[in-house]
Structure formats: structure tokens, C-alpha cells
N, C-alpha and C positions, 0 to 999 in steps of 0.2 A: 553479499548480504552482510549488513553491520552484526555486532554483537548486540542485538536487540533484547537479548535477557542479560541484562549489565547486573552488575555490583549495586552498593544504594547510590553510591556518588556519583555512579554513570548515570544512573538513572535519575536522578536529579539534573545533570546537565542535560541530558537529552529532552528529560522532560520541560527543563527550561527552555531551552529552545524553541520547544515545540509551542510553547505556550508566548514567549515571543513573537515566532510566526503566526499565531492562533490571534491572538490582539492586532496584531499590523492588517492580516487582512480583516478581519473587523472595521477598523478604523475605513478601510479605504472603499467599504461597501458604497454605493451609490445608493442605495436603500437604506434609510438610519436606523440606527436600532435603538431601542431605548435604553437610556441609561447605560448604553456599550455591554447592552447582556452577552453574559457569554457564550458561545455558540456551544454546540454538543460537539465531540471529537468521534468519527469512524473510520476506524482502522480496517481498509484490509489486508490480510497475511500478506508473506510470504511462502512460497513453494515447501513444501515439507512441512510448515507452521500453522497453528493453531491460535486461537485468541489466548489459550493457559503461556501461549510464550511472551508473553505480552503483561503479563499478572505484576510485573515491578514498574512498570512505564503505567498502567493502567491503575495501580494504587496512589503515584504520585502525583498524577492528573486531580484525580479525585479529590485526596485530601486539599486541593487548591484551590474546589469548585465547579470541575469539570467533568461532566456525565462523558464517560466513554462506551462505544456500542462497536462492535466486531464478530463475527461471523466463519466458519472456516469454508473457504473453497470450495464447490462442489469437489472440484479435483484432485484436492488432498484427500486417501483416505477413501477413497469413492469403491465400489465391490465392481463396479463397471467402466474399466480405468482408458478404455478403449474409445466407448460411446460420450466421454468428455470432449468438451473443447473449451479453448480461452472465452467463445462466444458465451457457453450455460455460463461461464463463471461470470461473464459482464450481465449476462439477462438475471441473475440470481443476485446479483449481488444491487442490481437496481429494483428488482421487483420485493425482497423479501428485506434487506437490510437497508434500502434509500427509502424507499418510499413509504412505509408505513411512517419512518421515524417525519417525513415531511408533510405526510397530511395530519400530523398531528403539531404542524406550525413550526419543527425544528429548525437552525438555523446550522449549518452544519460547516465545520472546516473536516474533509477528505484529506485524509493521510493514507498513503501507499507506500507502502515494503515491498523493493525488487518486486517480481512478477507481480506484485498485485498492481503496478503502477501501469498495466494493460489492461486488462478489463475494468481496474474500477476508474482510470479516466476514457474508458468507454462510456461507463457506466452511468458516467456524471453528464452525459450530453444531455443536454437543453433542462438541466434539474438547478441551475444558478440560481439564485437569491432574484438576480437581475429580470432574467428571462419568464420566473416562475412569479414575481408582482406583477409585471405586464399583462400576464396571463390571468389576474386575480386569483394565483392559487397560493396555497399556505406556505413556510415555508423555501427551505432554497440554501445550495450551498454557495458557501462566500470563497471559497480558496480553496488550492491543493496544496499538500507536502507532500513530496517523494522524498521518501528514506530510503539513498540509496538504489532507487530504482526505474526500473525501464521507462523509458521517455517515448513509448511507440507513435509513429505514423499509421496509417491506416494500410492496412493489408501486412504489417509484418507481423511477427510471431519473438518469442523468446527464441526460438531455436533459430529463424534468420537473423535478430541480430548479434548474436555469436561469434565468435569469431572463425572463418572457415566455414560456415553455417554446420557445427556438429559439439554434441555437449562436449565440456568439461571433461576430462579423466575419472575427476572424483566420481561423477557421474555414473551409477551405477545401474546399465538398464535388467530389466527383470524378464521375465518371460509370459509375463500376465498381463503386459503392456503397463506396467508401473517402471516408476524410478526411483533407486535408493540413491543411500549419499557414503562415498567410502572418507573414510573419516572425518565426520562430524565434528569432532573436536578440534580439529586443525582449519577446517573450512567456513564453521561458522561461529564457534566461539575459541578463540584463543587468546582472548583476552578477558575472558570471561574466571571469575576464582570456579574451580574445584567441582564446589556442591552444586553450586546453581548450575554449570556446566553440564553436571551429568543428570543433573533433572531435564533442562532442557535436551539434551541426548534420550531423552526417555522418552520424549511427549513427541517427536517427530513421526513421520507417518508418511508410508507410501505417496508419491506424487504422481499422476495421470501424464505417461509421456504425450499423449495426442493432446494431451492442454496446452504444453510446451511448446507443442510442434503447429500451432491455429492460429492466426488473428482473431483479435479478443472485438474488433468494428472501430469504428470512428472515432476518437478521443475528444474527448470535449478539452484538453490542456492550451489549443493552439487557439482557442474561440476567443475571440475582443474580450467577452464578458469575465474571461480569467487575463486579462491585463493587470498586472503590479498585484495580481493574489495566486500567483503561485509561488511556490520556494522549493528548493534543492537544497537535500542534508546530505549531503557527501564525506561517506567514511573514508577516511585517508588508510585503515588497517582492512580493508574489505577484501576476503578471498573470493570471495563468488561475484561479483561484479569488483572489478579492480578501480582503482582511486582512478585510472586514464581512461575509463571506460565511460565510469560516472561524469565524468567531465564531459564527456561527447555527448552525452544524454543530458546534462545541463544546459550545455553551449543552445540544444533547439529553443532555451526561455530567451535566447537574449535575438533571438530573430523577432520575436513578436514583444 
């Protein structure tokens, strides 16, 4: 998982980035847009994360134009950590945070952080910009980014692609069917200054292992109509999914 609550200048470069990505797949829609309006940006989390970790990348979107919309996990956080799965988080995060924003005509570029890049390109199947004019509905996303994270095939989970198929050390299981994280500072922000670090260390929040441990369904990443609009942000400092990891999870864009 990158250091997603950066500094301003991190957050500036990331944010450019993303906003780079955000205009290319634009450009490359097969549906025109007017005047190359700019699409709305939805985030979803990462494991343990919340949209408040997100508050530096999400102000400098903003200030440049761009509506951001995010949502946290059922499974972060959840009192019922057991009756999760990757699947609620893919039905939730298409029912309550895609689609209202698309029947009200959005035009959407889908960003995924680590684990969120299982369910919400589940999430995203048959919701395209491409698939959803054919269909004469409002509406439709144009692209993905994944930050740094999972590239699933259908039927795996976070936990099978692991390595060994078993968490991390840091990984800290609970007895309530949750997962903590044993040092937070080292694993998700250590590149992060001081203050923001331990704010971010504040905002984190139990994680549903049966989420961890499910297939989240079908990914829409590998579908023709995401041809030349997906991207991979690959952190080279990432503890929780490692810079050779991300790569393997990349390498599935350049099959299709």
C-alpha cells in the first residue's frame, strides 16, 4: 500500500498523475465528451482505510476542478466482521457509490487502492461509458487506476494472492474475526512527515478477515471496453504489496 496520506508535494505529484491518467483516458473514450469535460474521480479505500485518509489527494484534485466521491468498505470497521465478504464490498460499492453517481449522467475515472482494486473492478462490470450509451443509459466509466493494487482474476481473493496463500507478519489477526495491522508506521507510511503519519495512524480501523479471505466476482479490468483506459501507479517504497508484486499485477494490462 503506497503512502497515500503523503506530504503537499507528494500529494501534488500523485495528484498529477492521476490527473494525467484522468485526461488520457478521456481523450481515448469512444463516446465524445463535450468540450473534454472532466469526469468525476471515485476512490475506493484501501484495507484498514477510510476516505478521511484520502483528505490531501482529495483537496488537490479539487482545487484543479475535479469532484471526488469515496465511500469506506463495508468491511473496514463493519460490528459483523465475519458475515463480510470481498462480494458486499463489490455489490456496495456498485449499488450505493456507482450508480447513483451514473444515473445522474457522471462520467466517472475509477481509482483503486490495493484491496480496493477487487471489488471495485468487479464492481465496474458492464458500468463503461462504452457499454452504458449502447444501452441508452446516463452516464459510464471511462478508465481505471490502480494504486498500487490488486489486479484480480475471477475467483481469487486477497488472501490467495499472497504469497504462500497466508497474511503478512504485520498482519495482526483478532479474535472477532477482524484484522489489525502491527506497525502501521513502518508498513504504511514511512515515508510519510511525523504529524500527518500519526493522524493517519488514528483514522485506521479494524479490517473484516472473511473480506480478505473471498472473491470480490468478475472484474470488468480485462473487458475490450477498458482497452488503453486502464493505468498502474506502482510504488516503488510499498510495504504491503511490494514494488515485484505490483509488477506481476501490472504485467495482466499488457496481455490485453
Amino acid at each position: 500500500m503506497p503512502n497515500i496520506v503523503p506530504d503537499q508535494l507528494e500529494a501534488q505529484f500523485v495528484g498529477t498523475c492521476l490527473l494525467v491518467s484522468t485526461v488520457s483516458l478521456t481523450v481515448v473514450a469512444t463516446v465524445p465528451f463535450k468540450n473534454l469535460e472532466k469526469p468525476s474521480i471515485v476512490l475506493v479505500p484501501g484495507p484498514w482505510h477510510s476516505p478521511e485518509h484520502y483528505s490531501i489527494l482529495r483537496a488537490f484534485l479539487e482545487r484543479n476542478g475535479y469532484e471526488m466521491f469515496s465511500q469506506s468498505n463495508p468491511s473496514c470497521n463493519s460490528v459483523t466482521p465475519d458475515s463480510e465478504s470481498a462480494a458486499k464490498d463489490t455489490a456496495f460499492i456498485k449499488d450505493h457509490v456507482l450508480m447513483p453517481l451514473l444515473a445522474a449522467g457522471k462520467k466517472i475515472v475509477l481509482v483503486l487502492h490495493s484491496y480496493g482494486g477487487l471489488p471495485g473492478a468487479a464492481a465496474a462490470k458492464g458500468l463503461s461509458l462504452v457499454e452504458r450509451h449502447a444501452a441508452g443509459q446516463p452516464g459510464g466509466i471511462v478508465g481505471l487506476v490502480f494504486i498500487s493494487a490488486l489486479v484480480a482474476h475471477e475467483g481469487q481473493s486477497f488472501l490467495s494472492m499472497s504469497p504462500g496463500q497466508i497474511f503478512d507478519e504485520w498482519v495482526i489477526p483478532k479474535h472477532d474475526g477482524q484484522l489489525g495491522v502491527g506497525n502501521p508506521r513502518k508498513v504504511f507510511y514511512g515515508l510519510v512527515p511525523s504529524p500527518i503519519a500519526g493522524k493517519a495512524i488514528s483514522l485506521l480501523k479494524p479490517q473484516s478477515r472473511a473480506a480478505l479471505s473471498t472473491p470480490g466476482g468478475s472484474p470488468a479490468w480485462s473487458d475490450s471496453v477498458y482497452n488503453d483506459r486502464r493505468a498502474y501507479w506502482l510504488s516503488l517504497e510499498d510495504n504491503c504489496i511490494p514494488a515485484a508484486a505490483q509488477e506481476v499485477h501490472s504485467s495482466a494490462f499488457r496481455k490485453h
